[in-house]
MMTF fields as JSON, N, C-alpha, C and O atoms, coordinates in Angstrom:
{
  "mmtfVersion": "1.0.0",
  "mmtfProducer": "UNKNOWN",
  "numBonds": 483,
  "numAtoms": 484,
  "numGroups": 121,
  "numChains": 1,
  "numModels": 1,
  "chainsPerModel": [1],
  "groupsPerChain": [121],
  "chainIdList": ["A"],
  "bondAtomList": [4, 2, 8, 6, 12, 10, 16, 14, 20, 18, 24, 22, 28, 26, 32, 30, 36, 34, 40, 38, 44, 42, 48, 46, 52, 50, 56, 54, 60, 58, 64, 62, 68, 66, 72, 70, 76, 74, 80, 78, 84, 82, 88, 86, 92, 90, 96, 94, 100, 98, 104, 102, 108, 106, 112, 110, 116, 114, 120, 118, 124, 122, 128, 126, 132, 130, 136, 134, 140, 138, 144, 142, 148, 146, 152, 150, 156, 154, 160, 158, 164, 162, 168, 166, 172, 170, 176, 174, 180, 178, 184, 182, 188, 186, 192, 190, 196, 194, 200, 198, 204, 202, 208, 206, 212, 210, 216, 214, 220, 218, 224, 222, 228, 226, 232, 230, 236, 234, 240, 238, 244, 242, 248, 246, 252, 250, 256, 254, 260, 258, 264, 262, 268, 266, 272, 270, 276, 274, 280, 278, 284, 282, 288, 286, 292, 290, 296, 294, 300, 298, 304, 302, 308, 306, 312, 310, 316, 314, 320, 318, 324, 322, 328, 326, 332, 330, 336, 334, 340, 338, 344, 342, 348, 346, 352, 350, 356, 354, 360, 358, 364, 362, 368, 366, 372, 370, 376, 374, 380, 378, 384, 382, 388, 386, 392, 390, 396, 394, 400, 398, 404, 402, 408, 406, 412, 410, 416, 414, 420, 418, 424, 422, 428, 426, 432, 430, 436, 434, 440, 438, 444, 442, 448, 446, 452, 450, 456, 454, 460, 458, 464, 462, 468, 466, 472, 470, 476, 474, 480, 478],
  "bondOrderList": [1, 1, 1, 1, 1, 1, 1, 1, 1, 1, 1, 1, 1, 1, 1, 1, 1, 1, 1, 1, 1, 1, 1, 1, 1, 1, 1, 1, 1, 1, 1, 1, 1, 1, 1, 1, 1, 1, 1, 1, 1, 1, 1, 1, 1, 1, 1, 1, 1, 1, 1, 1, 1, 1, 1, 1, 1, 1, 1, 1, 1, 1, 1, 1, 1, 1, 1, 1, 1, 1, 1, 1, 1, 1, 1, 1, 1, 1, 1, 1, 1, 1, 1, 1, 1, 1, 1, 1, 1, 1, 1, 1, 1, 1, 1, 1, 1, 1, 1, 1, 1, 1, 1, 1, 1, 1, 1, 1, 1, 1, 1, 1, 1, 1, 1, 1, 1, 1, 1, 1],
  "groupList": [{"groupName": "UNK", "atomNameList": ["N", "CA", "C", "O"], "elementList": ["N", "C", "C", "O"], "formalChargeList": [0, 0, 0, 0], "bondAtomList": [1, 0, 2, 1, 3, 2], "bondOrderList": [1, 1, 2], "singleLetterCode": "X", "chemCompType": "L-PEPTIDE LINKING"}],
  "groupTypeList": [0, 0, 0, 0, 0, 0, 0, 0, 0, 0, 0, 0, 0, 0, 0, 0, 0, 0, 0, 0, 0, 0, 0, 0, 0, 0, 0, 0, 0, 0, 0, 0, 0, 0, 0, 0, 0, 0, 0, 0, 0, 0, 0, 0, 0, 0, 0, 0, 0, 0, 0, 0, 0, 0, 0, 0, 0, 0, 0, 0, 0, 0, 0, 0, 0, 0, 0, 0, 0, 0, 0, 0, 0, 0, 0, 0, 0, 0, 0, 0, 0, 0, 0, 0, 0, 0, 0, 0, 0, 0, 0, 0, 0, 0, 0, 0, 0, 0, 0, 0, 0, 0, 0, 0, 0, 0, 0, 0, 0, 0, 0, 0, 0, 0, 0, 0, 0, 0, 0, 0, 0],
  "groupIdList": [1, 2, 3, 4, 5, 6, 7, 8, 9, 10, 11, 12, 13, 14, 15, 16, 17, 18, 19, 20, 21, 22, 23, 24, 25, 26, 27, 28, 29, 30, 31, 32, 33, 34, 35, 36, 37, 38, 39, 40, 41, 42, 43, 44, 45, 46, 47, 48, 49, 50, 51, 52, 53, 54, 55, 56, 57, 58, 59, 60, 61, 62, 63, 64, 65, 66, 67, 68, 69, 70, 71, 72, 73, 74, 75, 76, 77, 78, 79, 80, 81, 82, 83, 84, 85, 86, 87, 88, 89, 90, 91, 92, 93, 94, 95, 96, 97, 98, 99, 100, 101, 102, 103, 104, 105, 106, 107, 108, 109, 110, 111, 112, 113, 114, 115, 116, 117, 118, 119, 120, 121],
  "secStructList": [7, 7, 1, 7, 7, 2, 2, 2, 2, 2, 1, 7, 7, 7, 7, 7, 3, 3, 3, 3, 3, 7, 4, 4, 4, 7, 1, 1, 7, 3, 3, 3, 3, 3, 7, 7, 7, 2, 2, 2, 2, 2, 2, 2, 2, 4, 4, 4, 5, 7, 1, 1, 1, 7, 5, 7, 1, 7, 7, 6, 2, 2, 2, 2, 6, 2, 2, 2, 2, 2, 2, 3, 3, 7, 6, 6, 6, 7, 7, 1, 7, 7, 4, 4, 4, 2, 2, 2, 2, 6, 6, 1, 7, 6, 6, 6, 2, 2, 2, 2, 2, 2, 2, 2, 2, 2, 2, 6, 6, 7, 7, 2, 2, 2, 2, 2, 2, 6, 6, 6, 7],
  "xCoordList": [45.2, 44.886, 46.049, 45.741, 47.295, 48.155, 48.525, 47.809, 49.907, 50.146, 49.083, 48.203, 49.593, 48.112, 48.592, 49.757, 47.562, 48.023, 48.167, 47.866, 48.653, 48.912, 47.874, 47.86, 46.662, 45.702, 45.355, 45.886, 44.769, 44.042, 45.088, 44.558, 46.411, 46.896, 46.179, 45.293, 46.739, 46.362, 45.121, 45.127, 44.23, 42.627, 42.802, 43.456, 42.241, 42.589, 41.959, 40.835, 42.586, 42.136, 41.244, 41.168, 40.291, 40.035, 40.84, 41.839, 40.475, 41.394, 40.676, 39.548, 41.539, 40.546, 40.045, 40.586, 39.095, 38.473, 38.285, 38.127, 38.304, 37.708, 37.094, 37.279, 36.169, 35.397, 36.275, 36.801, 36.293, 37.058, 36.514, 36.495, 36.022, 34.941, 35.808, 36.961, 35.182, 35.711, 34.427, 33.416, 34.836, 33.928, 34.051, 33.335, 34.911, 35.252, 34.306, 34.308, 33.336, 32.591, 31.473, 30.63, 31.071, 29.297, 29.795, 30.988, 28.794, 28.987, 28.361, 28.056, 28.235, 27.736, 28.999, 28.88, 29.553, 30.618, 31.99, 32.83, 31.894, 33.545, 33.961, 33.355, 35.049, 35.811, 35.958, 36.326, 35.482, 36.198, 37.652, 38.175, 38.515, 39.633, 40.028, 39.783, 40.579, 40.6, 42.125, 42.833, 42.618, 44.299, 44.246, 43.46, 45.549, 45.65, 45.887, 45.962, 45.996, 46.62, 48.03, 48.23, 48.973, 50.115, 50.605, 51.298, 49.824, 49.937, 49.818, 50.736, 48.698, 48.435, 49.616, 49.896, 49.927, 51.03, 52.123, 52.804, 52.571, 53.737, 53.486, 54.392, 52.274, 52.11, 52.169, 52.604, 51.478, 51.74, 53.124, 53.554, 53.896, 55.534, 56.306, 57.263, 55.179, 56.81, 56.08, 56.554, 55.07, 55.026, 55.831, 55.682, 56.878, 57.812, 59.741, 60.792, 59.591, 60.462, 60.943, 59.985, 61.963, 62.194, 62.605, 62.76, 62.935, 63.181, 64.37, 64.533, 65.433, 66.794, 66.507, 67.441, 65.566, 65.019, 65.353, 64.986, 66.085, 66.01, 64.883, 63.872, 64.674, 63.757, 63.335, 64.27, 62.07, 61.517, 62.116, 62.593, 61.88, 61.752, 60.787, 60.921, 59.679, 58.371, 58.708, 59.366, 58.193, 58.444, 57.327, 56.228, 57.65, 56.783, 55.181, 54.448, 55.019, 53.912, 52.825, 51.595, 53.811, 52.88, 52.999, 52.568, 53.691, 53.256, 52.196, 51.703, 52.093, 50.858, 49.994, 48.963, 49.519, 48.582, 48.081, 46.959, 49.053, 48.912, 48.209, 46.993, 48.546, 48.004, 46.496, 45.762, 46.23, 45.19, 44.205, 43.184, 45.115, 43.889, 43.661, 42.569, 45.159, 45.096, 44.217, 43.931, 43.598, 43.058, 41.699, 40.862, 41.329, 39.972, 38.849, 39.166, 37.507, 36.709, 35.027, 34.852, 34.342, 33.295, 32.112, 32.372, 31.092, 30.447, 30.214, 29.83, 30.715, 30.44, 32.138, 32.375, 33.041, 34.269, 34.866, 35.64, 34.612, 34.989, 35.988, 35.555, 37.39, 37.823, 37.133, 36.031, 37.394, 37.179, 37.561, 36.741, 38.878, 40.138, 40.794, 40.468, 41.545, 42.163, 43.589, 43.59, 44.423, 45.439, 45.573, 46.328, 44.433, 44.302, 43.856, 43.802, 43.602, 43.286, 44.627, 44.355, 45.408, 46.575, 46.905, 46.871, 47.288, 47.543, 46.598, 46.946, 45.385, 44.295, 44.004, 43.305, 44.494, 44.865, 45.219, 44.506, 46.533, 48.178, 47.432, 48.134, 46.059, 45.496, 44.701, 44.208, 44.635, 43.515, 44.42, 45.646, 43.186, 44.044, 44.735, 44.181, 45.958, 46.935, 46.488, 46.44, 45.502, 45.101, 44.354, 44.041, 43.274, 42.094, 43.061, 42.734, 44.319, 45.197, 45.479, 44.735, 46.088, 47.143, 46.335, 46.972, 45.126, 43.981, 44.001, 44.333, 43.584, 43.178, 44.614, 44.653, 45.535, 46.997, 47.413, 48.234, 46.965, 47.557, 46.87, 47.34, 45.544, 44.584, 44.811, 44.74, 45.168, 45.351, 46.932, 47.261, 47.629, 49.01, 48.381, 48.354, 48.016, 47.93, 46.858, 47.067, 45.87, 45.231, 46.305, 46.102, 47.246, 47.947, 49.543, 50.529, 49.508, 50.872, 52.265, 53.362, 51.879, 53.045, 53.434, 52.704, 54.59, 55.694, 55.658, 55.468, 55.853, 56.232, 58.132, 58.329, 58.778, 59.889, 59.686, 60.339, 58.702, 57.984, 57.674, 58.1, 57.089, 56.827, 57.837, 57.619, 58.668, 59.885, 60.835, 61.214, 60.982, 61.632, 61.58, 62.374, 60.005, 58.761, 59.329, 59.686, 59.615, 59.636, 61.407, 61.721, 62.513, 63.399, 64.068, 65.011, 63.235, 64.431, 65.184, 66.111],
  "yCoordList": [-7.321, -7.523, -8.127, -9.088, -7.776, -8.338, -7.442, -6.636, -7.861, -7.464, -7.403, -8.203, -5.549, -5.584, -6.276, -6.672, -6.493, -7.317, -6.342, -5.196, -6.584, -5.636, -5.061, -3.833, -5.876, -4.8, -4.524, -3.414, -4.664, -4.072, -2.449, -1.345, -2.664, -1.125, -0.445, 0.404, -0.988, -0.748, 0.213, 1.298, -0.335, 0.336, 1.708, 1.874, 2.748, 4.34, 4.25, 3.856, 4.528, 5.344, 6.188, 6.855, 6.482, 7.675, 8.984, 9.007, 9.904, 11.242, 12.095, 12.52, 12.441, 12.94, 14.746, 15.47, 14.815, 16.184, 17.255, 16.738, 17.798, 18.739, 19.674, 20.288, 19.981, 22.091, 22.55, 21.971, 24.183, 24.591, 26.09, 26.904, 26.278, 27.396, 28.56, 28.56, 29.757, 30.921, 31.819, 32.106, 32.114, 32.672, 34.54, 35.465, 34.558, 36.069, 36.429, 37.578, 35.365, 35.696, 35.498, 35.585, 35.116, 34.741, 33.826, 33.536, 33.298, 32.397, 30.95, 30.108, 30.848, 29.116, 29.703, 29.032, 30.382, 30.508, 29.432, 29.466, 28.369, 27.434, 27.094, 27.369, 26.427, 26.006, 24.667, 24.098, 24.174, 22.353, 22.391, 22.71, 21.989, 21.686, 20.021, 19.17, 19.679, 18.391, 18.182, 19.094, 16.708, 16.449, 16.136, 16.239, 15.751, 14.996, 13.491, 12.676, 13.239, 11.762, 12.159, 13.322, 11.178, 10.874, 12.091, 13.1, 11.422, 12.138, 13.32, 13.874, 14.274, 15.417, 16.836, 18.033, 15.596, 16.194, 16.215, 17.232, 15.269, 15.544, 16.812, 17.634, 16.972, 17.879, 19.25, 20.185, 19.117, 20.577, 20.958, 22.021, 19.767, 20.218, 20.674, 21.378, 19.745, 20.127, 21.632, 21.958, 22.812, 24.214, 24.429, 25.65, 24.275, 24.965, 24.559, 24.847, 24.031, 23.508, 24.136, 24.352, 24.482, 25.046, 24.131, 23.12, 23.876, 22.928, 21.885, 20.693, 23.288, 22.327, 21.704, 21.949, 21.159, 20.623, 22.034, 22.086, 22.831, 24.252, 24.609, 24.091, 25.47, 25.916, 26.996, 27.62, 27.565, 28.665, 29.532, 29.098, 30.697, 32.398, 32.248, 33.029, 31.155, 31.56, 31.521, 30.63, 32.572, 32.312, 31.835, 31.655, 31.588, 31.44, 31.213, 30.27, 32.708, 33.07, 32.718, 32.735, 32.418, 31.868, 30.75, 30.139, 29.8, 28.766, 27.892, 26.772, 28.874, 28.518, 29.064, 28.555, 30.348, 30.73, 29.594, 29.399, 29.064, 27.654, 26.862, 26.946, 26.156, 25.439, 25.946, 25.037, 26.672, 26.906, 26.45, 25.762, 27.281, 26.747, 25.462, 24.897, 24.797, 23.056, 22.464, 21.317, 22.818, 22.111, 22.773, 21.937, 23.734, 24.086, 23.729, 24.004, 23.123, 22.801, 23.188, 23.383, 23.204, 23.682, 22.13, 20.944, 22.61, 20.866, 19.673, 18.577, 20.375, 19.328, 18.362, 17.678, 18.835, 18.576, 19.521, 19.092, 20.704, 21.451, 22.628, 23.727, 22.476, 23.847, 24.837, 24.779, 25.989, 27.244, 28.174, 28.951, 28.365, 29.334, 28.64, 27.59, 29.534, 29.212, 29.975, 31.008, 29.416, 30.542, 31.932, 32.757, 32.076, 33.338, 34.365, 35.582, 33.16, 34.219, 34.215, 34.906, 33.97, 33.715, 35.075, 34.969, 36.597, 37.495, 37.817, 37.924, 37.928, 38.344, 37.461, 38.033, 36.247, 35.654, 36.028, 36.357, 36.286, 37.002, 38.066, 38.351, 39.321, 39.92, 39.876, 40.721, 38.482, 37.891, 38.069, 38.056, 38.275, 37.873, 36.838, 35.755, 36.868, 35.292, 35.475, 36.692, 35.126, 34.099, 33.597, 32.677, 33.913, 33.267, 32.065, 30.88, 32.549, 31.74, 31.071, 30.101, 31.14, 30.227, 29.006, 28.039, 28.634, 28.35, 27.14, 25.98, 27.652, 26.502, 26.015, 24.948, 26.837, 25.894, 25.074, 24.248, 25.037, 24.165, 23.193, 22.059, 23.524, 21.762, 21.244, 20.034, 22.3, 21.119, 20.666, 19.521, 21.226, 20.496, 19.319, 18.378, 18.942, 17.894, 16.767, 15.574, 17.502, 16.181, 15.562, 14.609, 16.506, 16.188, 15.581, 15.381, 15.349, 14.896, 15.531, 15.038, 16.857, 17.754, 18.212, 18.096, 18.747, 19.193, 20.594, 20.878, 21.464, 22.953, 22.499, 23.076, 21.927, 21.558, 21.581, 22.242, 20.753, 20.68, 21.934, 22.322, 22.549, 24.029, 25.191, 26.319, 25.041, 25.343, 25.201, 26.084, 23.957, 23.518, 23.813, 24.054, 23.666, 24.684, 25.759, 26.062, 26.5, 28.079, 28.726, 29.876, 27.335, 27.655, 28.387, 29.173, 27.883, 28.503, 27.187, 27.39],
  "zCoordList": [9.82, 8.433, 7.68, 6.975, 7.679, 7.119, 5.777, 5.182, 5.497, 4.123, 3.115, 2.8, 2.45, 1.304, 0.17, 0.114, -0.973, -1.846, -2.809, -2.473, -4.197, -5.29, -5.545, -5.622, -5.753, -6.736, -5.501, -5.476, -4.173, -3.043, -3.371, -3.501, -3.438, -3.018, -4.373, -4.281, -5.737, -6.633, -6.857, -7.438, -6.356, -6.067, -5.539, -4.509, -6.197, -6.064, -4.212, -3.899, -3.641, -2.318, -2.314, -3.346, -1.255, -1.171, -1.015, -0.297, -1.58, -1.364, -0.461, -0.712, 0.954, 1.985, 1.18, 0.345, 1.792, 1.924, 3.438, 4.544, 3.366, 4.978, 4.667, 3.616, 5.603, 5.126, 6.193, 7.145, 5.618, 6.566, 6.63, 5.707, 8.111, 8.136, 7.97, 8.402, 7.229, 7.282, 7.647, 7.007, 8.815, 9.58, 9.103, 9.487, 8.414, 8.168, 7.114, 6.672, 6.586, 5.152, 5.403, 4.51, 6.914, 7.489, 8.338, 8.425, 9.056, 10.01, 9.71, 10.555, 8.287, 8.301, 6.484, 5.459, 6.509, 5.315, 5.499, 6.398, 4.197, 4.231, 3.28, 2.245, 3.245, 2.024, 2.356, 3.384, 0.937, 0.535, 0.399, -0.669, 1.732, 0.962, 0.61, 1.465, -0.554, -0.756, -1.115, -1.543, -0.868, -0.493, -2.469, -3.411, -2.197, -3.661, -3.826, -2.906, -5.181, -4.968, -5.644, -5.995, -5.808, -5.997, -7.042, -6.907, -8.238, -9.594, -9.629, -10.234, -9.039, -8.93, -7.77, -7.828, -6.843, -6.269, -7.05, -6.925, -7.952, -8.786, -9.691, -9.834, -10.295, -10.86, -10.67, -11.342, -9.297, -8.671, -8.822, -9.27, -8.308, -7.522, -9.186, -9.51, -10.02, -11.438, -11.727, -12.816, -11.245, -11.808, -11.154, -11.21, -10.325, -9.823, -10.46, -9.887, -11.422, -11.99, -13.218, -13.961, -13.679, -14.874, -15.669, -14.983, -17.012, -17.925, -17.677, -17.94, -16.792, -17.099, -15.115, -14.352, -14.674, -13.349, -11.856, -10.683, -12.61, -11.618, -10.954, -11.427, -9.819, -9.324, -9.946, -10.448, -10.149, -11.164, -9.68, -8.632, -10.087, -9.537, -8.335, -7.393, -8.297, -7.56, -6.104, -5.567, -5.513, -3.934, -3.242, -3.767, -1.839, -1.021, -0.848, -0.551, -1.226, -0.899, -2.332, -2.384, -3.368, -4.733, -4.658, -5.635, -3.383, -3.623, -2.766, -2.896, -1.889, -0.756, -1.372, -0.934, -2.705, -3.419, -4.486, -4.955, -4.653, -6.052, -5.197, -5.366, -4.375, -3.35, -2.75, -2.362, -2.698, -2.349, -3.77, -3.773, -5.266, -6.564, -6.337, -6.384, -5.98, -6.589, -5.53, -5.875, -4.226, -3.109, -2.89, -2.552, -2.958, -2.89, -3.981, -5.138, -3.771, -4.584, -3.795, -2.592, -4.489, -4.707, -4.271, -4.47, -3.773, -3.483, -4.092, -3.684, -5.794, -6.568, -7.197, -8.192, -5.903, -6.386, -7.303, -8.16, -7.232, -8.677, -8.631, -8.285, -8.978, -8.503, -8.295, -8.841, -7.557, -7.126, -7.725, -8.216, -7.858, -7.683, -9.703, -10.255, -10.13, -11.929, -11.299, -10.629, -11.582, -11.422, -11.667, -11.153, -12.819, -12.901, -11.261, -11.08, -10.3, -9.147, -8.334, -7.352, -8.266, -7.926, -6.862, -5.636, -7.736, -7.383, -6.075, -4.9, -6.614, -6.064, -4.519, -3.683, -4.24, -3.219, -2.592, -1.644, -2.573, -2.217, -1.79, -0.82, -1.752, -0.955, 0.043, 0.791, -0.08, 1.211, 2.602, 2.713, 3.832, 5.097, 5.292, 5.106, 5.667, 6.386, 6.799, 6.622, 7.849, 8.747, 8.498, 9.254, 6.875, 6.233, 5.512, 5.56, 4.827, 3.87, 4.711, 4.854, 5.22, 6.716, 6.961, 6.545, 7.495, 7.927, 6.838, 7.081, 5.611, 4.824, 3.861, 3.248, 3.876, 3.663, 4.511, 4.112, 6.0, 6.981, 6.567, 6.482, 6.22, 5.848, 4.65, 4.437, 3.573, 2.257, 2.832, 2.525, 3.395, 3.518, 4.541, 3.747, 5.423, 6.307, 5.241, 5.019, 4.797, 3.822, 2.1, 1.347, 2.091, 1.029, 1.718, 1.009, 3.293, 3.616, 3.626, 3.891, 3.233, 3.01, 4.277, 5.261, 4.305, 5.807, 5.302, 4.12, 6.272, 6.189, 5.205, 4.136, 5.519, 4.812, 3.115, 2.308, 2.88, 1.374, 0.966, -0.122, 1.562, 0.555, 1.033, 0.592, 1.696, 1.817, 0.281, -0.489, 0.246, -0.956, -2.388, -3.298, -2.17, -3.625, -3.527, -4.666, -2.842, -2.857, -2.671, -2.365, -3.029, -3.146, -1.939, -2.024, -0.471, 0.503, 1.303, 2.088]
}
């Protein structure tokens, strides 16, 4: 094909999606997880930012919980999850969490290094 041209890149991409069965809630039970685009990943990354560009307090495990609000959607594209479920996450099984953080990180391009970084270790 050759070099893309400006507006060809220009033109929004598709943003991948995956289901991702959770068999722990029925056996035809899943989740939409969907990647981001550019903008929305910046966004995510600046809740972890404090004013003077510091890392907030948040660890780890709230930031694979954020990640889960910002990537899960509903069939009509529609979040799931408000931060207000945040905590209430953080009680789910890892291996239900684990599961669908490995997929929004691979459809959003992120490294275990990246949310490493989010989470200030």
């Amino acid at each position: 094909m050759g070099v893309i041209s400006r507006e060809a890149f220009l033109a929004p991409a598709a943003v991948p999606a995956e289901r991702v069965p959770l068999p722990e809630f029925g056996e035809d039970s899943y989740v939409n997880v969907h990647g981001m685009t550019a903008k929305a990943r910046s966004q995510f990354e600046q809740q972890f930012q404090t004013k003077g560009g510091k890392q907030s307090a948040r660890r780890l495990q709230e930031v694979r919980q954020r990640l889960l609000v910002a990537c899960c959607k509903d069939d009509d594209g529609q979040p799931i999850f408000t931060v207000e479920d945040i905590e209430a996450i953080g009680g789910q099984s890892s291996a239900v969490v684990e599961r669908i953080v490995n997929v929004a990180m691979r459809l959003c391009g992120m490294k275990e290094d990246d949310i490493e970084t989010l989470a200030g270790n």
